[in-house]
Backbone as XML, in Angstrom:
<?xml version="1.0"?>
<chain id="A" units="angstrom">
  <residue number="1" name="UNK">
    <atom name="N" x="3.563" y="-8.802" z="10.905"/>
    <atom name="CA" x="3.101" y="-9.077" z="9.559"/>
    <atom name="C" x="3.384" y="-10.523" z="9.197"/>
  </residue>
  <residue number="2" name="UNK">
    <atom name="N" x="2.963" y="-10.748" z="8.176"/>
    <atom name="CA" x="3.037" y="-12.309" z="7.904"/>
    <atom name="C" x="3.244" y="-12.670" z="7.019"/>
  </residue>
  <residue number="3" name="UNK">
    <atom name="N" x="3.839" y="-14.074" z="5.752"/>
    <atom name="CA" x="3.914" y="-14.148" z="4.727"/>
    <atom name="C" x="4.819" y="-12.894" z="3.608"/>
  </residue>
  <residue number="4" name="UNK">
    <atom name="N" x="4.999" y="-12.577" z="2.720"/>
    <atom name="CA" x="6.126" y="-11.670" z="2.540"/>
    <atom name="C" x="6.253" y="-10.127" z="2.993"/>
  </residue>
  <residue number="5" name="UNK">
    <atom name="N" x="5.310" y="-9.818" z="3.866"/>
    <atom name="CA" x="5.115" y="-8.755" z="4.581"/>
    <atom name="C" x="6.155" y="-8.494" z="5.599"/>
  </residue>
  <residue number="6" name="UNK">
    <atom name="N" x="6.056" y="-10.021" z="6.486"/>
    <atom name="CA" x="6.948" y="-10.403" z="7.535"/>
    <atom name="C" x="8.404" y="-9.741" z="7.895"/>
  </residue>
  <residue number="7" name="UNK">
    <atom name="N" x="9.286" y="-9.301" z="6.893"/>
    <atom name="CA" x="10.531" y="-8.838" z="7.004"/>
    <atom name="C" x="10.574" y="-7.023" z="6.607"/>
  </residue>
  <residue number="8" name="UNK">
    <atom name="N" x="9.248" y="-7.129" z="7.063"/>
    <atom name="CA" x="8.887" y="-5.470" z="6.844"/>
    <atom name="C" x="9.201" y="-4.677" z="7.889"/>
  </residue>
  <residue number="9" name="UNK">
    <atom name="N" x="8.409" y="-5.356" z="9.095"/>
    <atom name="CA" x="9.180" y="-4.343" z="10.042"/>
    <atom name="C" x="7.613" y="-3.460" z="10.715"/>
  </residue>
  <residue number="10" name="UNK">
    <atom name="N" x="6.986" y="-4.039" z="9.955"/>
    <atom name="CA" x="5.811" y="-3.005" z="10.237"/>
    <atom name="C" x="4.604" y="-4.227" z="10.649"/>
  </residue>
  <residue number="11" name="UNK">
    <atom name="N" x="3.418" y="-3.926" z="11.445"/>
    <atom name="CA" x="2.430" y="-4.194" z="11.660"/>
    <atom name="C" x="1.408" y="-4.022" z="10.697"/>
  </residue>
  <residue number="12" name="UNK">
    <atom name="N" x="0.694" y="-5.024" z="10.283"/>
    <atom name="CA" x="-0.816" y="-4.944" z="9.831"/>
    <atom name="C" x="-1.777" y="-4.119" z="10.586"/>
  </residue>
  <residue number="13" name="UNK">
    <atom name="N" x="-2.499" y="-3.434" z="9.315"/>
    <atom name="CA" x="-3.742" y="-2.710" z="10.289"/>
    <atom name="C" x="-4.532" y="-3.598" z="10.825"/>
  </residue>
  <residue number="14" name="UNK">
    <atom name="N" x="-5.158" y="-3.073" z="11.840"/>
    <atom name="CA" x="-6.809" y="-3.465" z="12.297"/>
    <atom name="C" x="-7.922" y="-4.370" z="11.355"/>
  </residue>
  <residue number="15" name="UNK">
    <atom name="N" x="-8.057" y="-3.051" z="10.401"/>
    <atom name="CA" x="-9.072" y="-3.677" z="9.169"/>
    <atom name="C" x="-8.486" y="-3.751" z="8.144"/>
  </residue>
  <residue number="16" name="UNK">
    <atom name="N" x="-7.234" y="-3.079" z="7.355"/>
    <atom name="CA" x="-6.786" y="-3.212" z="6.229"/>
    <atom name="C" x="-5.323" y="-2.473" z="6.533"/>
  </residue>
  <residue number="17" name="UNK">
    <atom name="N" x="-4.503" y="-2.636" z="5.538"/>
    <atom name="CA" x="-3.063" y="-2.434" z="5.320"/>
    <atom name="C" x="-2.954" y="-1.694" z="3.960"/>
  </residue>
  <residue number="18" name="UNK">
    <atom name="N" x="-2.388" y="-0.448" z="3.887"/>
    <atom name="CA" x="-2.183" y="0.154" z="2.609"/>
    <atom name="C" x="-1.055" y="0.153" z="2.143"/>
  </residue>
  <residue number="19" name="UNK">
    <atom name="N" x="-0.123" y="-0.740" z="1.159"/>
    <atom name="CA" x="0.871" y="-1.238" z="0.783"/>
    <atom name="C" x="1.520" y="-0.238" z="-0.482"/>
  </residue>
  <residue number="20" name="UNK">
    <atom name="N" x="2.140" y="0.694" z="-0.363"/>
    <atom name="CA" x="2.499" y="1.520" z="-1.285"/>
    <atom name="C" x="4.027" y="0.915" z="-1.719"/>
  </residue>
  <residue number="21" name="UNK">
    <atom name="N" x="4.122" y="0.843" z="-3.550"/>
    <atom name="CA" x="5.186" y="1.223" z="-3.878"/>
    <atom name="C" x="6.053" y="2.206" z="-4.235"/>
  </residue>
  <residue number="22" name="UNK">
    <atom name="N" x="6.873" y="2.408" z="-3.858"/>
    <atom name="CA" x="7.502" y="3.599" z="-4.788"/>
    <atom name="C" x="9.048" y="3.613" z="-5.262"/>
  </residue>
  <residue number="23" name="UNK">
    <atom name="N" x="9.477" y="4.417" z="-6.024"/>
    <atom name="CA" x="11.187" y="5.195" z="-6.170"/>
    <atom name="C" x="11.045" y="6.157" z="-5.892"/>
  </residue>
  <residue number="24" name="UNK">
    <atom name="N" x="12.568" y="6.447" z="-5.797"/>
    <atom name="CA" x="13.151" y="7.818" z="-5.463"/>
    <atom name="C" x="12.769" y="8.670" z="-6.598"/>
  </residue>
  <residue number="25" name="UNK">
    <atom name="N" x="12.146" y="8.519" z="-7.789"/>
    <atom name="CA" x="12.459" y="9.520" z="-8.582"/>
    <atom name="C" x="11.093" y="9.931" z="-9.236"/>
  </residue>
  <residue number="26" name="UNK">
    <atom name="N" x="10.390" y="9.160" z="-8.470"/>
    <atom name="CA" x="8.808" y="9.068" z="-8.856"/>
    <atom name="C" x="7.488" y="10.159" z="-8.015"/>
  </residue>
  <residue number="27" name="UNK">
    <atom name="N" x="7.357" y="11.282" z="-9.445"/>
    <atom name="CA" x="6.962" y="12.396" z="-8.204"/>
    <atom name="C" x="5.262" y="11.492" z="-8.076"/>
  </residue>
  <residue number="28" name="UNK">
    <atom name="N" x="4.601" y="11.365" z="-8.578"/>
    <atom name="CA" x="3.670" y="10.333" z="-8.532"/>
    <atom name="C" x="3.240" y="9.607" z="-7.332"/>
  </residue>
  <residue number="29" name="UNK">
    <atom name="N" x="4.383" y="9.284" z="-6.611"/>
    <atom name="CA" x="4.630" y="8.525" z="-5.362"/>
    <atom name="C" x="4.397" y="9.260" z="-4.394"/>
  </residue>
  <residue number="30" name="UNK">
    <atom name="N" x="5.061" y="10.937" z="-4.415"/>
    <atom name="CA" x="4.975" y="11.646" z="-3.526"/>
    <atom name="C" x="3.401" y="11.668" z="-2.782"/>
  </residue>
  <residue number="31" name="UNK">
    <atom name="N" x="2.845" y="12.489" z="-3.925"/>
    <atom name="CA" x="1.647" y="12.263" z="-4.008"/>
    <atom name="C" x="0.363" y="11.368" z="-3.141"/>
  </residue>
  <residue number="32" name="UNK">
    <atom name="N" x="1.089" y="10.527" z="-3.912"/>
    <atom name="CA" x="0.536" y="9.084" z="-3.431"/>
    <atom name="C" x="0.906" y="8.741" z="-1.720"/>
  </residue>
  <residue number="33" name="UNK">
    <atom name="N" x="1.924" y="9.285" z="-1.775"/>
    <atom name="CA" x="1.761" y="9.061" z="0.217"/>
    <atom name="C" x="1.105" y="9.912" z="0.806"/>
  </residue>
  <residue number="34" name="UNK">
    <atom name="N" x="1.073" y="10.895" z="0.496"/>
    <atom name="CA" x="-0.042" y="12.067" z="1.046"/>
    <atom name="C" x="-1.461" y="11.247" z="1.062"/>
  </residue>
  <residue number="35" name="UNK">
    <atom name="N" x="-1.813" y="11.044" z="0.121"/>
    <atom name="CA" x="-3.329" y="10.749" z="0.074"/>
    <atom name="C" x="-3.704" y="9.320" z="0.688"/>
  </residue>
  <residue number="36" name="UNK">
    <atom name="N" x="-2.585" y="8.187" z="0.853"/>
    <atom name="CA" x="-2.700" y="7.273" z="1.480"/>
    <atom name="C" x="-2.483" y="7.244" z="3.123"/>
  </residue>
  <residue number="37" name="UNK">
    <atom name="N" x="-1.747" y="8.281" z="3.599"/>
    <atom name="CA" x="-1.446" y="8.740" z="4.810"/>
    <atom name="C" x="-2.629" y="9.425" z="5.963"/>
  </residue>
  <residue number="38" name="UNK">
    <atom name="N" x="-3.384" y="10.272" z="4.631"/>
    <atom name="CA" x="-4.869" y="10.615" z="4.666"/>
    <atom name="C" x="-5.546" y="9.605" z="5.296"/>
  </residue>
  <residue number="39" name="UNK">
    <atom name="N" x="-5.649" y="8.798" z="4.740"/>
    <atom name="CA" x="-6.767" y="8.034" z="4.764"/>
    <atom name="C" x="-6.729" y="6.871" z="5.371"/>
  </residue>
  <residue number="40" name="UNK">
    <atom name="N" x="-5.153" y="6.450" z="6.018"/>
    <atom name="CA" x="-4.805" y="5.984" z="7.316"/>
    <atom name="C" x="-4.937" y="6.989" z="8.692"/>
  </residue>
  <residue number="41" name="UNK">
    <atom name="N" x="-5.324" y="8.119" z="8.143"/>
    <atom name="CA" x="-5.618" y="9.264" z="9.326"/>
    <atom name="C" x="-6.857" y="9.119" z="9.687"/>
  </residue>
  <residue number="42" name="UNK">
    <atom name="N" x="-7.812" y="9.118" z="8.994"/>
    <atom name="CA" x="-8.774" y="9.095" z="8.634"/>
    <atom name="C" x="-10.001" y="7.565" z="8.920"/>
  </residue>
  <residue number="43" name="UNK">
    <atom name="N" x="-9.614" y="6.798" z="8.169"/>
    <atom name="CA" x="-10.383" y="5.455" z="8.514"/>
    <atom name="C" x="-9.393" y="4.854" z="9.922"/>
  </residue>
  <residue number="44" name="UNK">
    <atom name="N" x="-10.639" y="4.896" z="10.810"/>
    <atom name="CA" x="-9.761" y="3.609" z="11.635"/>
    <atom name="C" x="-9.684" y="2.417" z="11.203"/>
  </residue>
  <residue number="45" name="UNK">
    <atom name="N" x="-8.938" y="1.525" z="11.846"/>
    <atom name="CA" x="-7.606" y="0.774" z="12.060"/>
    <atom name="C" x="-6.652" y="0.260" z="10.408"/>
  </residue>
  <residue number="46" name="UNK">
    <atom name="N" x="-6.689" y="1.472" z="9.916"/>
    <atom name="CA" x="-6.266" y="0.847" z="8.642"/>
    <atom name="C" x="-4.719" y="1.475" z="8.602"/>
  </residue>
  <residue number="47" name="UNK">
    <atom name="N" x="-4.208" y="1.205" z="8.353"/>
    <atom name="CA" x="-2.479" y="1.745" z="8.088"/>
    <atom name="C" x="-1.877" y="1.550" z="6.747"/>
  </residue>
  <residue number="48" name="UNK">
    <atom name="N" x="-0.709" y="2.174" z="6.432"/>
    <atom name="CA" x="-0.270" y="2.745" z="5.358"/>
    <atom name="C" x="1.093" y="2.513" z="5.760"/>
  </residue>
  <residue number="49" name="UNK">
    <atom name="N" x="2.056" y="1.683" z="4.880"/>
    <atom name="CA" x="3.305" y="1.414" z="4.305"/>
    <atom name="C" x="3.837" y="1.594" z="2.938"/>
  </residue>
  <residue number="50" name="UNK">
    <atom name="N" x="4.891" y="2.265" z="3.565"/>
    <atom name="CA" x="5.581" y="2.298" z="1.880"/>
    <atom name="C" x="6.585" y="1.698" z="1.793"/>
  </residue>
  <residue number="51" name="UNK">
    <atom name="N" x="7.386" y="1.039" z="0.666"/>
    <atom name="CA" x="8.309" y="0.179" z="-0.009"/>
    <atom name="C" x="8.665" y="0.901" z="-0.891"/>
  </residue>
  <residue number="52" name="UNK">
    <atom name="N" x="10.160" y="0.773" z="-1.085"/>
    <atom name="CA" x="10.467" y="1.330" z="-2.022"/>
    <atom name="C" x="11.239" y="-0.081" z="-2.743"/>
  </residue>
  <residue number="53" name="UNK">
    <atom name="N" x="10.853" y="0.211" z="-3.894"/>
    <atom name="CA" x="10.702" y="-1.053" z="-4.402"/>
    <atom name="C" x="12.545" y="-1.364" z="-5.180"/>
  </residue>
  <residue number="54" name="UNK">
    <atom name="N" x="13.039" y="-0.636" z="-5.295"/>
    <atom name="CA" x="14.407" y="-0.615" z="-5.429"/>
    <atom name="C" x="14.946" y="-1.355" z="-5.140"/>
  </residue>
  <residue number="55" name="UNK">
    <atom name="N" x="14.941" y="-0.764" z="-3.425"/>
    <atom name="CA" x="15.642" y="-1.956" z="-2.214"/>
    <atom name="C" x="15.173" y="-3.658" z="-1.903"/>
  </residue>
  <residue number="56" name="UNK">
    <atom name="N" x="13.800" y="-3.484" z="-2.554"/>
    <atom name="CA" x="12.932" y="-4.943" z="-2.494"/>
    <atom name="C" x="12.162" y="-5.128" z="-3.883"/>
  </residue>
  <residue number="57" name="UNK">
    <atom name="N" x="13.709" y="-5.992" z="-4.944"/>
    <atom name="CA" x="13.447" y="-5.927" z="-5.991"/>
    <atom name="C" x="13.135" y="-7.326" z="-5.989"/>
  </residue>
  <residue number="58" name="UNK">
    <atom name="N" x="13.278" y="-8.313" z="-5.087"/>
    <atom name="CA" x="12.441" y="-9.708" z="-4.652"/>
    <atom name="C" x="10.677" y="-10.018" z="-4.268"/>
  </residue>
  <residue number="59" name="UNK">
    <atom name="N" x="10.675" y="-8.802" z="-3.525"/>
    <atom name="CA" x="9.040" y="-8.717" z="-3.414"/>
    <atom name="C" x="8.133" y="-8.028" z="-4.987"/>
  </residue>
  <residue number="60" name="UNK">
    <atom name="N" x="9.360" y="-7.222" z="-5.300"/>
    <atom name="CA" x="8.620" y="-6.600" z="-6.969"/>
    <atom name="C" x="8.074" y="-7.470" z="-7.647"/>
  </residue>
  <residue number="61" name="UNK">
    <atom name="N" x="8.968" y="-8.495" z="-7.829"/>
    <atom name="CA" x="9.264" y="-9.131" z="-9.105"/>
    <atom name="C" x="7.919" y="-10.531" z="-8.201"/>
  </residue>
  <residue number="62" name="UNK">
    <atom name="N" x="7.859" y="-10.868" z="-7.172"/>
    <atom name="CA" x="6.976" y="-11.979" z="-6.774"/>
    <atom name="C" x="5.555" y="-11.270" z="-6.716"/>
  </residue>
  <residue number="63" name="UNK">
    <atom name="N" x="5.540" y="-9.953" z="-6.517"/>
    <atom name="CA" x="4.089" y="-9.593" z="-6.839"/>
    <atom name="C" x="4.382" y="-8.889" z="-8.123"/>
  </residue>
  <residue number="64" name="UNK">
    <atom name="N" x="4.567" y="-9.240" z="-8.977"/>
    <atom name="CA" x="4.370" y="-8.527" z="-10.391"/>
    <atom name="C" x="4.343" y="-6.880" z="-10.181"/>
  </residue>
  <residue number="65" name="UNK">
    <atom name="N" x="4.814" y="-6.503" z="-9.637"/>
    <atom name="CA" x="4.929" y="-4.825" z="-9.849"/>
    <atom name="C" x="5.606" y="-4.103" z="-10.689"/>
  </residue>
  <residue number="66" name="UNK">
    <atom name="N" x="4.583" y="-3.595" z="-11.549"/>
    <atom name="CA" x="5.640" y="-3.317" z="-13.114"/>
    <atom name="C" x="5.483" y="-1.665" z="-12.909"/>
  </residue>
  <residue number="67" name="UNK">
    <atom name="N" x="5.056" y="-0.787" z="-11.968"/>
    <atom name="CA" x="5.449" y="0.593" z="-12.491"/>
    <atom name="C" x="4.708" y="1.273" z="-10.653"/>
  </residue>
  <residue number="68" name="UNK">
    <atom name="N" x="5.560" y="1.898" z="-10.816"/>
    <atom name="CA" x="5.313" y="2.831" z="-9.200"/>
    <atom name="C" x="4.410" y="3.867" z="-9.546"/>
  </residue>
  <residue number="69" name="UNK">
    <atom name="N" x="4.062" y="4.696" z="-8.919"/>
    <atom name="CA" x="2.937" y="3.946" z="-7.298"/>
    <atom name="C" x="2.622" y="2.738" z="-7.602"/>
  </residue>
  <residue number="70" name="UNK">
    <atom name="N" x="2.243" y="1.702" z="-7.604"/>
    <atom name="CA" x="1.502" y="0.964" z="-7.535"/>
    <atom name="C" x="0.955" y="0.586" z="-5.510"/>
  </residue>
  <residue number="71" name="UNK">
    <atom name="N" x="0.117" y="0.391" z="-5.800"/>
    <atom name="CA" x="-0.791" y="-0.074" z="-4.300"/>
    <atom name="C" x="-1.526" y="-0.851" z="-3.838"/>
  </residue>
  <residue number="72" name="UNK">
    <atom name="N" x="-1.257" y="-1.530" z="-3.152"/>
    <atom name="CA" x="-2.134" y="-3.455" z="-3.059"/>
    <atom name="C" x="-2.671" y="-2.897" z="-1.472"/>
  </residue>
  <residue number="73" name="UNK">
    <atom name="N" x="-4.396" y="-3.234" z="-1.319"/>
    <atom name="CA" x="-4.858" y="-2.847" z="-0.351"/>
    <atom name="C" x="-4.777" y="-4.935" z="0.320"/>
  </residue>
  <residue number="74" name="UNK">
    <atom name="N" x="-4.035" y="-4.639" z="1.835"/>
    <atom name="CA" x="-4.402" y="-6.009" z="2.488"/>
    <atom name="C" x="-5.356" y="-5.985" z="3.151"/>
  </residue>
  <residue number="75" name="UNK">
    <atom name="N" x="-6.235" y="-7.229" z="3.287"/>
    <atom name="CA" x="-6.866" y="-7.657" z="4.714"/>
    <atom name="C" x="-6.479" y="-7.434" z="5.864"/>
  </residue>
  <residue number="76" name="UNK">
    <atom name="N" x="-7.028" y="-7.930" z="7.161"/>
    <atom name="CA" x="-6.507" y="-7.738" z="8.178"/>
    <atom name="C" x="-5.290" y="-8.953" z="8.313"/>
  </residue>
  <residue number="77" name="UNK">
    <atom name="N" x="-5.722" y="-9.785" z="7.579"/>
    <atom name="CA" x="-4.801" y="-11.433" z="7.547"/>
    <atom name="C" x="-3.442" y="-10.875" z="6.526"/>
  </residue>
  <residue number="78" name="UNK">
    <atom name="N" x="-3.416" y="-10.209" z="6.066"/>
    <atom name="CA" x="-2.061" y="-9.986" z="5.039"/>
    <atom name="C" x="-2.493" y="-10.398" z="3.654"/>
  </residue>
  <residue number="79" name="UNK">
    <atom name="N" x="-3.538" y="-10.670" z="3.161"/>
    <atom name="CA" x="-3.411" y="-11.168" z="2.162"/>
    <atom name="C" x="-4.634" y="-9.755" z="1.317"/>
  </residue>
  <residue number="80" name="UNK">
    <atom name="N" x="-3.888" y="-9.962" z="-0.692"/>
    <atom name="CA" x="-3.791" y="-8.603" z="-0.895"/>
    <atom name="C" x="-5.320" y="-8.892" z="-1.501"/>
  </residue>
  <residue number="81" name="UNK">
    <atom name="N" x="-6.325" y="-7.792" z="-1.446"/>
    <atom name="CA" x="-7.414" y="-8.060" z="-1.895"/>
    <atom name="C" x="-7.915" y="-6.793" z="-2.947"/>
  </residue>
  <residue number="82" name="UNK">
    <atom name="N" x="-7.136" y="-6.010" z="-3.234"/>
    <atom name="CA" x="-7.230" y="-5.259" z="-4.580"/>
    <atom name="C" x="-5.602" y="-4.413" z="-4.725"/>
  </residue>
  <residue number="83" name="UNK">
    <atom name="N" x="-5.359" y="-4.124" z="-5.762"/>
    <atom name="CA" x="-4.318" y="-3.775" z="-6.222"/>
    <atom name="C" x="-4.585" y="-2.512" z="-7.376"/>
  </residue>
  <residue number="84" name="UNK">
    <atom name="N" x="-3.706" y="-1.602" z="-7.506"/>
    <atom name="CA" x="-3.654" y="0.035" z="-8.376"/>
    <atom name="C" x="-2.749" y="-0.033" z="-8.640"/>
  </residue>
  <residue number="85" name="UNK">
    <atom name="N" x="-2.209" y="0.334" z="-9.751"/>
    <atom name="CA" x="-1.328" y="1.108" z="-10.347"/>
    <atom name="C" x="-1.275" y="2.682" z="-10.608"/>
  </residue>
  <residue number="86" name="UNK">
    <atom name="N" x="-0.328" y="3.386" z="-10.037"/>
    <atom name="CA" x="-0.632" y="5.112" z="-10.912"/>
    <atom name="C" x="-1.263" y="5.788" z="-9.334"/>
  </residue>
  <residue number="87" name="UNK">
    <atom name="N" x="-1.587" y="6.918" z="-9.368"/>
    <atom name="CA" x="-1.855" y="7.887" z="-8.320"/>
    <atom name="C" x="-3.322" y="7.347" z="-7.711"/>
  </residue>
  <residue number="88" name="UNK">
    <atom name="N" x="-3.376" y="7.084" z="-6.672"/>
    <atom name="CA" x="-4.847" y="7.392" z="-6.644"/>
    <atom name="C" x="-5.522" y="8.332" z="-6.221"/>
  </residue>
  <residue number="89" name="UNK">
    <atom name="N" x="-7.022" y="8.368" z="-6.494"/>
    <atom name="CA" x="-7.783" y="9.320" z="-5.971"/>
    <atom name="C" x="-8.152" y="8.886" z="-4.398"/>
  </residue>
  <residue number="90" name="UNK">
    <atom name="N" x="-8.353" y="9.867" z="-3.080"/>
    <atom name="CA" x="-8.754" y="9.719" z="-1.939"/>
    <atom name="C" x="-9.944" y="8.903" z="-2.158"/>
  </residue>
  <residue number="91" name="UNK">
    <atom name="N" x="-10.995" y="9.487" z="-2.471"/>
    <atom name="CA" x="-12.346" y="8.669" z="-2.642"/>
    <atom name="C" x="-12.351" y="7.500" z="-3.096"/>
  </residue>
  <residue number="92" name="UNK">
    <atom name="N" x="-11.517" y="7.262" z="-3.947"/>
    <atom name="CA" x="-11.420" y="5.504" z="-4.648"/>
    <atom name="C" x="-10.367" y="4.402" z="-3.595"/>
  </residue>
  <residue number="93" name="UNK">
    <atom name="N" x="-9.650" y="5.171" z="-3.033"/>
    <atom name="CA" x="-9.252" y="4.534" z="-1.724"/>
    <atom name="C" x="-10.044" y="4.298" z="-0.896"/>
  </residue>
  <residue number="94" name="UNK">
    <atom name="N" x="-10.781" y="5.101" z="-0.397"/>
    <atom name="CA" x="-11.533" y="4.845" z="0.853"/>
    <atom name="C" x="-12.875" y="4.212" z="0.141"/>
  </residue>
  <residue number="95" name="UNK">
    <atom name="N" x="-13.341" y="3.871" z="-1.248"/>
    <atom name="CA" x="-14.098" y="2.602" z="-1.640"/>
    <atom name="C" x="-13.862" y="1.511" z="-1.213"/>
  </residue>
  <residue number="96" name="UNK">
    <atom name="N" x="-12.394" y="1.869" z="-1.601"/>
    <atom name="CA" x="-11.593" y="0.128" z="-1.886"/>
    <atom name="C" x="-11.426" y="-0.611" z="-1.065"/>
  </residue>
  <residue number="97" name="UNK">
    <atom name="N" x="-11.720" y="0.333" z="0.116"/>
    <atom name="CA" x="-11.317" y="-0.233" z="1.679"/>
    <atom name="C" x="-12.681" y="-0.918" z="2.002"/>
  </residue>
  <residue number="98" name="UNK">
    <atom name="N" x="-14.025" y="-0.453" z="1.148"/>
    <atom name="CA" x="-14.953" y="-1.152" z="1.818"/>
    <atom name="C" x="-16.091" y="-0.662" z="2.968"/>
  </residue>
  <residue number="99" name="UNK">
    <atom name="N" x="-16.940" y="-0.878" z="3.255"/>
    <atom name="CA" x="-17.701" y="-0.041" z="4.359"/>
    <atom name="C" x="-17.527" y="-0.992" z="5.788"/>
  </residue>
  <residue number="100" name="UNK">
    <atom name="N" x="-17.372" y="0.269" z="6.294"/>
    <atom name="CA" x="-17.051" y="-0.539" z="7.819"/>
    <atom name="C" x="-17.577" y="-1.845" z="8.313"/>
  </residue>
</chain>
């Protein structure tokens, strides 16, 4: 990964990167990994990370993340090209991602 991704630990997808926030206390989130997990199942080369934003209250605060779930879809380059707040729907994910 690259740029503040980099100390993640994780690889960029293929075509896109699904950047989930969450807490521990946020059933919302739960949720929200299910349906993003989906749809890293689902679309190839796209992948799905979660943060818990607790532990990376430096990356919160540099991308403005004011309330969990929130979800920033990346490029293949790392860089974020739409962003959610709140649960999403499967279908509005797999918009957001774009047609092959």
């Amino acid at each position: 990964m690259t740029g503040p991704w980099a100390d993640m630990g994780t690889e960029l997808g293929e075509r896109a990167t699904l950047v989930q926030f969450s807490s521990a206390f946020c059933a919302p989130c739960r949720a929200t990994r299910r349906v993003l997990a989906e749809v890293a199942g689902l679309v190839p080369g796209v992948s799905h990370v979660e943060i818990d934003a607790e532990a990376h209250l430096d990356l919160v605060r540099r991308l403005e993340i004011v309330r969990t779930p929130t979800v920033l879809v990346l490029d293949a380059a790392g860089r974020v090209v739409r962003r959610a707040a709140g649960q999403p729907r499967k279908a509005d994910v797999i918009a957001a991602l774009g047609r092959p």
